[in-house]
Each structure stands twice: as structure tokens, then as C-alpha cells.
C-alpha positions in Angstrom: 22.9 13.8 9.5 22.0 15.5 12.6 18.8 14.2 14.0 16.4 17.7 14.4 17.4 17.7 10.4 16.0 14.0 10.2 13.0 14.5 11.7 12.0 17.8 10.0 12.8 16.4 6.3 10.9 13.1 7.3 8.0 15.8 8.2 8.5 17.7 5.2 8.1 14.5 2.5 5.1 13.3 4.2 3.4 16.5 4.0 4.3 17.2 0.2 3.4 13.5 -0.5 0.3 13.6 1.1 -0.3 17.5 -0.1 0.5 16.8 -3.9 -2.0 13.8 -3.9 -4.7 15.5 -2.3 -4.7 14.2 1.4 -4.5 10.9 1.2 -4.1 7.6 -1.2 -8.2 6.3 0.7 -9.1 9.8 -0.4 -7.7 10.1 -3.8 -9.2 6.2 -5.0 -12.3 7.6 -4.0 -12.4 10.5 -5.6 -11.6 8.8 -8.5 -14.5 6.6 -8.4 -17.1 8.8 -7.9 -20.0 8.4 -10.2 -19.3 12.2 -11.9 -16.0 10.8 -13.2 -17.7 7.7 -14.8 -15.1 5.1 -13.5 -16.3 2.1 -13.0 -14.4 0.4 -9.8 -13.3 -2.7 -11.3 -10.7 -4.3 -10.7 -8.5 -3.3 -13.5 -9.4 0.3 -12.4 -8.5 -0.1 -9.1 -5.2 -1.9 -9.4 -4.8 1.4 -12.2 -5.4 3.9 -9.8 -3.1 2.4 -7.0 -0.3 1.9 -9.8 -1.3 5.7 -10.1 -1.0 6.8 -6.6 2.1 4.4 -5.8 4.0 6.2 -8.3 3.1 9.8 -7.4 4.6 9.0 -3.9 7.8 7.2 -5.4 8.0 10.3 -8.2 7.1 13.4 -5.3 9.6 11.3 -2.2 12.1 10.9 -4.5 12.2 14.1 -6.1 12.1 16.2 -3.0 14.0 14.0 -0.8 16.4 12.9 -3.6 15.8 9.2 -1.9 15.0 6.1 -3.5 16.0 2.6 -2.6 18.6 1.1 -5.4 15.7 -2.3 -5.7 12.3 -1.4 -5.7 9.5 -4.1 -5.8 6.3 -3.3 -6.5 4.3 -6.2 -4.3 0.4 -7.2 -5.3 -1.8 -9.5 -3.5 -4.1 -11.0 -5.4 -6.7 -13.6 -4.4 -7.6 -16.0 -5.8 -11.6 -17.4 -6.3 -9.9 -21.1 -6.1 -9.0 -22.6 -2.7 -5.5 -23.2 -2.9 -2.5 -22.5 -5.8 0.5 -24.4 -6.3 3.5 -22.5 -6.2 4.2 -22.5 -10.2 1.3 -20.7 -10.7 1.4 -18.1 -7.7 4.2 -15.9 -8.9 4.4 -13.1 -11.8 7.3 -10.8 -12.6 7.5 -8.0 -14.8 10.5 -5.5 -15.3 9.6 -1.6 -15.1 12.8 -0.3 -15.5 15.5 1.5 -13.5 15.7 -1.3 -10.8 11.6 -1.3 -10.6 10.0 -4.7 -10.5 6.4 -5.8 -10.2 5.2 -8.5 -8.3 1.9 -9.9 -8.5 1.5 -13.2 -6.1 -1.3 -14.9 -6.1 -3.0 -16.8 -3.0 -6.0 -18.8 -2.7 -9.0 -17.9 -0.3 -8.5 -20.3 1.8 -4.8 -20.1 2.4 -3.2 -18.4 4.9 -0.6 -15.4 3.5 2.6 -15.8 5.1 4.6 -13.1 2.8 8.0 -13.4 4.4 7.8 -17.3 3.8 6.4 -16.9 0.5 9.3 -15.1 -0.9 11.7 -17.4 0.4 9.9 -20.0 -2.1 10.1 -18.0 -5.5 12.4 -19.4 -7.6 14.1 -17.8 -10.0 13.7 -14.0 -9.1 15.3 -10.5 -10.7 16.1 -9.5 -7.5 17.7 -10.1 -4.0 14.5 -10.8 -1.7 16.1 -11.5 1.6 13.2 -11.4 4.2 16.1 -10.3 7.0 17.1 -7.1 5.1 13.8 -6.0 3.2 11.5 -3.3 4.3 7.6 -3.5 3.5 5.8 -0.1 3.5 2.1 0.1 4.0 -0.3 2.1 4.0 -2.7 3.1 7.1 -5.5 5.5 7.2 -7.5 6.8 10.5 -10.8 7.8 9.7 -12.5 10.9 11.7 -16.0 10.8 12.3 -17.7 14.5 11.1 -20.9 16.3 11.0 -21.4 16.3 7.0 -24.3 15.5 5.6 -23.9 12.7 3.8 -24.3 10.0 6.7 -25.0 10.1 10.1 -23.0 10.5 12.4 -23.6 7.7 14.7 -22.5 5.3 11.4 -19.4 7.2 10.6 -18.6 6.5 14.2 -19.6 2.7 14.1 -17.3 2.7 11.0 -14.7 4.2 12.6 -14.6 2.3 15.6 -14.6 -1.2 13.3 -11.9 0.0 10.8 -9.9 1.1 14.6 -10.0 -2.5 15.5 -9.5 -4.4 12.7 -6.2 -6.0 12.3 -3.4 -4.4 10.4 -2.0 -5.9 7.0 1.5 -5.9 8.9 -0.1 -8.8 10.9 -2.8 -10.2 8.2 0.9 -10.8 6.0 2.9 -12.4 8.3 5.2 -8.7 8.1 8.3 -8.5 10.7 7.4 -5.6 13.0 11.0 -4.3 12.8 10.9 -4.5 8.8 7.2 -2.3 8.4 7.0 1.3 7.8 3.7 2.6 7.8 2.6 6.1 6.2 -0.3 7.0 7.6 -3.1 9.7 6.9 -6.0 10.9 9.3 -9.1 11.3 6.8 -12.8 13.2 7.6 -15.8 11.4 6.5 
């Protein structure tokens, strides 16, 4: 594939992604949760409305771009309101379908997630998970600081400025920089 071609179908999935789900993932969980809607954000709700998004990007990347990795794991972090977990108890499968999996792993709040040397401990898994050859994508937003009414300004600055510094989930993980892809979104508060 030439590369101009690479670079404008890249351009073209984000922007349908990001068009079909109304900006960005930050804006559509809270949209969801606004008190009009009645949701409350709990966090069965949540988990439900990133299981939501998640698979509005899978369904719009892979029907535009007719892409999709063969293995797909879906990968939750969980913690945990006990210290520490032992390793029989930090781990849960389940089997979506059509070489989907869903991974919820479990850490205590006072361990330290190293996800690449975590999944080198599971056991007995449905799939391959190889931390040399797997690809983690993430999600990043930038928030803008506006003039609407709702707060002030010098806030929404403040709060931009603290979410600009804090670190990324590639490093709070333990992610390989040359195995992260992030999909980013710029968002106006």
C-alpha cells in the first residue's frame, strides 16, 4: 500500500469513528450520564457504556476499514478495595465470540500494575498473549478550555493543565512504548 493511501485511510477511520460516536468516547460516557437520562454512574453502568463505546469503534473501524485483528482481547482493570490478590483470584475469562475474548484482571490498591508481567503469569488462557508481539490501544483525550457558561474559565484551565500532566496509562501499566497505540480526541469544556 502506497503510503499517501495509508495515511489518508488512517485519517478517514478516525474521523468516522470519532464522527459516528459523537466526538469522542470522554464525551459520549458523559453524555450518557447526565441527570436528564437518569443513569446512575455506577459501576455496572460505566463498565456498560464503555462495553458500548468499545464496540462501536470495533463495529464502525472494522466496517469501514474492513480491518480487524484475527485475536481480540478485551482487557479490564479492576481494583480491588483489598490490598493485595493472589494470582488464582486475579484473572477472569469469558468468550464473546468470533475470536473476541474478555479479560477482567483484578489488582489490589496497593499493588503496583505491571500489565506486560502480569500476562505472562495467567495460566491457562484462550489465547496467545505474547507481551513481544501484542499491541495495547488506549485511549487519550485533550481537553480545551472554553468560554461556556457552565464553569469558569480559570477552572477549566486548572483542569486542563492537571489532566496535561498527569501520567499516561501507557506508563501507569507498565505498556512497551513501541507496542501502544493511542486514539486520541481534543474535547471543549
Amino acid at each position: 500500500m502506497e503510503r499517501r493511501y495509508f495515511y489518508l485511510l488512517s485519517l478517514g477511520a478516525l474521523g468516522v469513528v470519532y464522527g459516528d460516536i459523537g466526538t469522542s468516547p470522554l464525551y459520549a460516557v458523559r453524555e450518557c450520564f447526565r441527570p436528564k437520562h437518569g443513569v446512575p454512574a455506577t459501576p455496572e453502568n460505566v463498565l456498560g457504556i464503555l462495553s458500548l463505546i468499545f464496540w462501536s469503534l470495533v463495529s464502525v473501524i472494522s466496517m469501514k476499514c474492513k480491518v480487524v485483528h484475527r485475536t481480540v482481547v478485551i482487557l479490564t482493570v479492576v481494583f480491588e478495595e483489598t490490598p493485595r490478590l493472589q494470582d488464582e483470584e486475579r484473572f477472569e475469562w469469558s468468550d464473546v465470540g468470533h475470536g473476541v475474548h474478555r479479560l477482567f484482571l483484578r489488582f489490589g490498591f496497593m499493588e503496583e500494575p505491571d500489565l506486560p508481567a502480569t500476562l505472562q503469569r495467567i495460566g491457562k488462557s484462550p489465547v496467545n498473549l505474547d507481551p513481544m508481539i501484542t499491541s495495547f490501544f488506549l485511549g487519550r483525550e485533550t481537553l480545551i478550555a472554553t468560554r461556556r457558561p457552565w464553569m469558569a474559565i480559570w477552572r477549566e484551565k486548572l483542569f486542563a493543565w492537571m489532566m496535561r500532566n498527569s501520567s499516561s496509562a501507557a506508563q501507569f501499566f507498565c505498556l512497551p512504548a513501541n507496542q501502544v497505540i493511542e486514539l486520541g480526541a481534543q474535547i471543549e469544556m
